[in-house]
C-alpha positions as CSV (number, residue, x, y, z in Angstrom):
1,X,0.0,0.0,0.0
2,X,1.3,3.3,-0.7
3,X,2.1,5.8,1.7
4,X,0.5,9.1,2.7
5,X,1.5,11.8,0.2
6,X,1.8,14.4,2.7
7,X,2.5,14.3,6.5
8,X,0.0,15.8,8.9
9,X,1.8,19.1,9.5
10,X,4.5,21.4,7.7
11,X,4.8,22.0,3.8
12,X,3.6,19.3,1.6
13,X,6.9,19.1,0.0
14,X,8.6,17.4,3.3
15,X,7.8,14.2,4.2
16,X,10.2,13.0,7.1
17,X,9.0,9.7,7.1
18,X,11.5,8.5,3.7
19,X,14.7,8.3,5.6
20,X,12.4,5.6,7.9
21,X,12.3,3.2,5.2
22,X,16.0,3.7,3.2
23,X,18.3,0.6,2.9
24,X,21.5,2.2,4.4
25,X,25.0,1.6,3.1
26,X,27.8,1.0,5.4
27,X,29.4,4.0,3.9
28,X,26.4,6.3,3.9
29,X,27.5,9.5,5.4
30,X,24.3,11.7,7.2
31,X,24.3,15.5,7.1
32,X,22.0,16.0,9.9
33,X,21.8,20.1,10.6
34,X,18.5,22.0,11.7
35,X,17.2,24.6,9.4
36,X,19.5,28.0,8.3
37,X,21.7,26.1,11.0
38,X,24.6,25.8,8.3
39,X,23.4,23.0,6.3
40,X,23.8,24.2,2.8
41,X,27.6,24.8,3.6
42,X,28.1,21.5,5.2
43,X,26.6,19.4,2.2
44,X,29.2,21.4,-0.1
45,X,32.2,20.8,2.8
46,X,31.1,16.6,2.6
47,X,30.9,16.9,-0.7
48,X,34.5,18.8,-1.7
49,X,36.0,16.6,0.6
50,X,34.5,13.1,-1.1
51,X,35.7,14.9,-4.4
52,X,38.9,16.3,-3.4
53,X,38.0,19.4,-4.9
54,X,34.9,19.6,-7.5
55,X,34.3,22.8,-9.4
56,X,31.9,21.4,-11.9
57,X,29.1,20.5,-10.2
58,X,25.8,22.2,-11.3
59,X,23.4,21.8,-8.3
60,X,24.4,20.1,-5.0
61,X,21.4,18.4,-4.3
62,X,21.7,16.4,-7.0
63,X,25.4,15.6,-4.7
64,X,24.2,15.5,-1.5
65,X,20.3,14.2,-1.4
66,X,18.0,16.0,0.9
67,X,16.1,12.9,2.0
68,X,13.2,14.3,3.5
69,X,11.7,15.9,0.5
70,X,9.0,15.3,-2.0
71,X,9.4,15.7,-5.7
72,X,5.7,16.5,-6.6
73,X,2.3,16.5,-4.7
74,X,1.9,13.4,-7.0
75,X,4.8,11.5,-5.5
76,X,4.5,8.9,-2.9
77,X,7.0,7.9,0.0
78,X,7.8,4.9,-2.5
79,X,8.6,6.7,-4.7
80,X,11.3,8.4,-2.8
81,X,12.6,5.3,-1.4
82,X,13.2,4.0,-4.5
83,X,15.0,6.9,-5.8
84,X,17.3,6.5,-3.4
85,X,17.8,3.0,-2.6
86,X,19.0,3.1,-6.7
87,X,21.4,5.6,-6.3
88,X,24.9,4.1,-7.8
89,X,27.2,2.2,-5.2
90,X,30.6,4.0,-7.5
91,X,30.9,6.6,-4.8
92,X,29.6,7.0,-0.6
93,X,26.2,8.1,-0.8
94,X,25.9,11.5,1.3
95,X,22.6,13.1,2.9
96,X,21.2,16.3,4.2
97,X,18.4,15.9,6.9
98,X,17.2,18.6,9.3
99,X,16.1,15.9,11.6
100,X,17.6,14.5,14.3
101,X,17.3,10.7,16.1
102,X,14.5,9.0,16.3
103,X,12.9,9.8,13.3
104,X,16.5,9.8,11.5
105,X,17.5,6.4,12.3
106,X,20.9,6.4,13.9
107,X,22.7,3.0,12.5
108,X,26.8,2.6,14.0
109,X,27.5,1.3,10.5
110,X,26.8,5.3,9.0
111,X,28.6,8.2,10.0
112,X,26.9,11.7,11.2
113,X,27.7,15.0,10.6
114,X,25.5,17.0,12.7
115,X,26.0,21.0,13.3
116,X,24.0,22.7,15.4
117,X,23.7,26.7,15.8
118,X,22.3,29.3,18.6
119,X,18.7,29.1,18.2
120,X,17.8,32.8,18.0
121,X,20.3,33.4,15.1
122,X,18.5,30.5,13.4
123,X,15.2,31.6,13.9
124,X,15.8,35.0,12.3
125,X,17.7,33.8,9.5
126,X,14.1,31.5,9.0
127,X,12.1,34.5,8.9
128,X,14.1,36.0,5.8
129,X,14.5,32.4,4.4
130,X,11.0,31.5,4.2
131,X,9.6,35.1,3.1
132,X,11.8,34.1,0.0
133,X,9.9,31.1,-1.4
134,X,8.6,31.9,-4.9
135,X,5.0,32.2,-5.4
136,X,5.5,29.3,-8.0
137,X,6.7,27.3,-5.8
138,X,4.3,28.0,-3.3
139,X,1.6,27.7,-5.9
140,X,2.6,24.5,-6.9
141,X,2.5,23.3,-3.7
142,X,-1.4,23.7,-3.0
143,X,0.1,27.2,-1.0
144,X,-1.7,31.0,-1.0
145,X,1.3,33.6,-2.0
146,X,1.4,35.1,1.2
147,X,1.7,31.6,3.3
148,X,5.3,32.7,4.5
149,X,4.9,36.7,4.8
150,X,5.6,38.0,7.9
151,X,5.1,41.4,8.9
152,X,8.1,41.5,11.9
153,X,9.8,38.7,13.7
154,X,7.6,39.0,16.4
155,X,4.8,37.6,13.4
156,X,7.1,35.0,12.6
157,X,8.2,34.1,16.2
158,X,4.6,33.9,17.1
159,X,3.4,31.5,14.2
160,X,6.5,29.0,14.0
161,X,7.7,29.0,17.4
162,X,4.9,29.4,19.7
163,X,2.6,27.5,16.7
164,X,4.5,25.5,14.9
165,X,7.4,24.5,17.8
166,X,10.0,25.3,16.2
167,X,11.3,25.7,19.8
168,X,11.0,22.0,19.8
169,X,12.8,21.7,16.8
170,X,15.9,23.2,17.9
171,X,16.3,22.4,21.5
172,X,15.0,19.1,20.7
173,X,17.4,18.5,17.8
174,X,20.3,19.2,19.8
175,X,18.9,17.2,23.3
176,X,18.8,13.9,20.7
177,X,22.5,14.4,19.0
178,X,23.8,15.2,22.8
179,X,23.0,12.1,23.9
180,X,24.9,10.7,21.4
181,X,27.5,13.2,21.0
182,X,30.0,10.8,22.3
183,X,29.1,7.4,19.5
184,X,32.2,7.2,17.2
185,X,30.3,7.3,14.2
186,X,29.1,11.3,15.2
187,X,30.4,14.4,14.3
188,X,28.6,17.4,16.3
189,X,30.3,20.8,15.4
190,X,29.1,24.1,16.1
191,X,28.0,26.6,13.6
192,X,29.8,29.3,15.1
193,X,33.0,27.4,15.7
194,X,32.7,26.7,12.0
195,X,32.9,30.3,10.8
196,X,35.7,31.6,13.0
197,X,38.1,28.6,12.7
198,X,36.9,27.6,8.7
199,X,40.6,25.6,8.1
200,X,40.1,23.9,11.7
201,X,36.5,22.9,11.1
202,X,37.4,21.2,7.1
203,X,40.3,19.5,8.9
204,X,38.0,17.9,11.9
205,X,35.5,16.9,9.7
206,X,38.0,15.6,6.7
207,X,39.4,13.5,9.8
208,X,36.2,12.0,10.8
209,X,35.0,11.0,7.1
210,X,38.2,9.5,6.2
211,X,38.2,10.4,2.3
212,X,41.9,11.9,2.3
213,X,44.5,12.0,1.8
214,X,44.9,15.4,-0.1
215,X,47.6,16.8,-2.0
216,X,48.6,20.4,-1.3
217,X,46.5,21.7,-4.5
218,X,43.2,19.4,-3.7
219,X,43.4,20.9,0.1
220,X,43.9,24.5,-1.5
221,X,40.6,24.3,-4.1
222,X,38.8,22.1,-1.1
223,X,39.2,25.3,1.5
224,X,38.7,27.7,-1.6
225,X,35.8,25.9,-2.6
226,X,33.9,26.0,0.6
227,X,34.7,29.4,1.5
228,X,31.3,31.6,2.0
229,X,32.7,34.2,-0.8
230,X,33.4,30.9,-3.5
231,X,29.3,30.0,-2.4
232,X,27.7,33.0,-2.9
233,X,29.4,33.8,-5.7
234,X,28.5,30.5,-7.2
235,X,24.7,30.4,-5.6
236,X,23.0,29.5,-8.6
237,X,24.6,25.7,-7.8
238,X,23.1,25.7,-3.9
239,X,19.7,26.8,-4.8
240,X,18.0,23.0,-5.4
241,X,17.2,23.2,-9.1
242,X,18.0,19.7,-9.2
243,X,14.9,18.8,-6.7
244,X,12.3,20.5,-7.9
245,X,11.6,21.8,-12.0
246,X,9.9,25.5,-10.6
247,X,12.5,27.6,-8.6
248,X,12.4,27.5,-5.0
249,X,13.8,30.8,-4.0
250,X,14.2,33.9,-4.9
251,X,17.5,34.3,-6.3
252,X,20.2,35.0,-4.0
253,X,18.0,33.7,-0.8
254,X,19.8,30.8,-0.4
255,X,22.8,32.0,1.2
256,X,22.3,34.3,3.5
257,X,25.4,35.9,5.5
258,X,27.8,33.3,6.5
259,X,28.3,34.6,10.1
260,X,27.5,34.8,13.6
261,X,26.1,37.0,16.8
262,X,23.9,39.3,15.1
263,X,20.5,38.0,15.7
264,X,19.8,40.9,18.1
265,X,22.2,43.7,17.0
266,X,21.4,43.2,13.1
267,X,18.5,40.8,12.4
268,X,16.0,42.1,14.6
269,X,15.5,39.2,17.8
270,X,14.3,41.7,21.1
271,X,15.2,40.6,24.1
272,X,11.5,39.7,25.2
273,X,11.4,37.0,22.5
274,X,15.0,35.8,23.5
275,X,13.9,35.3,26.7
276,X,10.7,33.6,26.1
277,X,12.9,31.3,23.6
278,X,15.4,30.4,26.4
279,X,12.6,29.4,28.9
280,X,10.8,27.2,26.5
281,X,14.4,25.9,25.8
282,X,15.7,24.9,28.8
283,X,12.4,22.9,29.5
284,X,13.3,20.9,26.3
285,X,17.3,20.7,26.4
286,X,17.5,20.1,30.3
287,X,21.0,19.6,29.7
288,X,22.7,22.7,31.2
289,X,26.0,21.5,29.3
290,X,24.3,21.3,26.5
291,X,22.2,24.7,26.8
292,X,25.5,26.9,27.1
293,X,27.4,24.9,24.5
């Protein structure tokens, strides 16, 4: 019997049930990163890294599979399975996923790569990212045009936070991954840690996936490569025109800034809403390690 086209909640084109049924590869490596949390730079760092360097790519989803994604409101979880389960066996598969254990199975046979960023810098960099959606898209997706308009981020805090939970999403992400922070087969990195050591983070992460070694010259294009300037000057190859046939975005929404610690001095996050975020936080992530980390 065929599964449920869309899940009860969120866009129709995210179905999180897929990665539930893939037959996993020993070598499968798992890019597992809450939204505007750094993901779209950590599928191109796996990627450059399994390449050694790869300036002719076109799109990288069609490198790096988001596996929790819907091609069409016609297409079934089968569907998507079976996409996947065919992909070619001449390279390591590599995925991106914004979700976290359970509903990412964690296997000790795969690895994780799992990068996780402060939650009110996240939030605000949501609010920009999902005003950005195309009207196409949202059109083709069953969606009215204003669906992700927000007037302030007090609108959006109020609808995908204290409606949605994205709170939940965040806290409860990184409560999940903490508990296994210590498995050999898992990565966790922090998004700002990322941006102010970028040499540091490539070599931790090249370490952990194993795919060296590296001449001098495939190290140079790899750091060149996954440098936020090489992105966003490039952006037309992160902005998933290999998922869907419509676009997505707007151009240039994609990538956004490529830095940290401006959610309240730049983007807009007040002090009142930080606050509420932190005290629905620390009822989720009851870790206090794990809060201040």
């Amino acid at each position: 019997m065929e599964e449920s086209k869309k899940p009860e909640g969120g866009p129709g084109w995210i179905n999180p049930h897929i990665q539930g049924k893939i037959a996993w590869r020993d070598d499968d490596v798992v890019i597992s990163v809450p939204p505007k949390s750094g993901t779209t730079w950590t599928m191109n760092i796996v990627h450059q890294l399994r390449e050694k360097g790869d300036r002719s790519f076109d799109d990288i989803y069609a490198e790096v599979k988001w596996i929790e994604t819907m091609e069409s409101p016609e297409s079934t979880v089968e569907d998507m399975v079976k996409c996947i389960d065919e992909m070619p066996a001449s390279r390591p598969r590599a995925f991106k996923t914004h979700a976290s254990p359970p509903t990412l199975p964690f296997q000790q046979s795969i690895k994780y790569v799992v990068v996780v960023r402060n939650p009110e810098e996240a939030i605000v960099s949501m609010k920009t990212f999902t005003s950005k959606h195309s009207q196409e898209f949202l059109k083709y997706w069953g969606m009215p045009p204003e669906a992700f308009q927000w007037a302030d981020i007090e609108a959006f805090y109020n609808a995908f936070v204290k409606g949605v939970g994205m709170d939940k999403m965040l806290f409860g992400f990184m409560a999940e991954w903490w508990k296994l922070r210590n498995e050999p087969n898992v990565l966790l990195l922090h998004y700002k840690d990322m941006v102010s050591d970028h040499e540091g983070s490539i070599t931790k992460i090249s370490d952990f996936l194993g795919y060296g070694p590296y001449t001098d010259d495939e190290w140079s294009a790899i750091l060149e490569l996954t440098s936020f300037q090489w992105m966003k000057k490039h952006e037309a190859r992160f902005e998933a025109s290999s998922v869907w046939h419509i676009p997505v975005l707007e151009k240039g929404a994609m990538l956004r800034q490529g830095s940290f610690g401006m959610a309240r001095t730049k983007d807009g996050m007040t002090e009142a809403l930080g606050s509420d975020l932190e005290e629905r936080g620390r009822k989720i992530l009851t870790d206090e390690a794990a809060f201040e980390w």
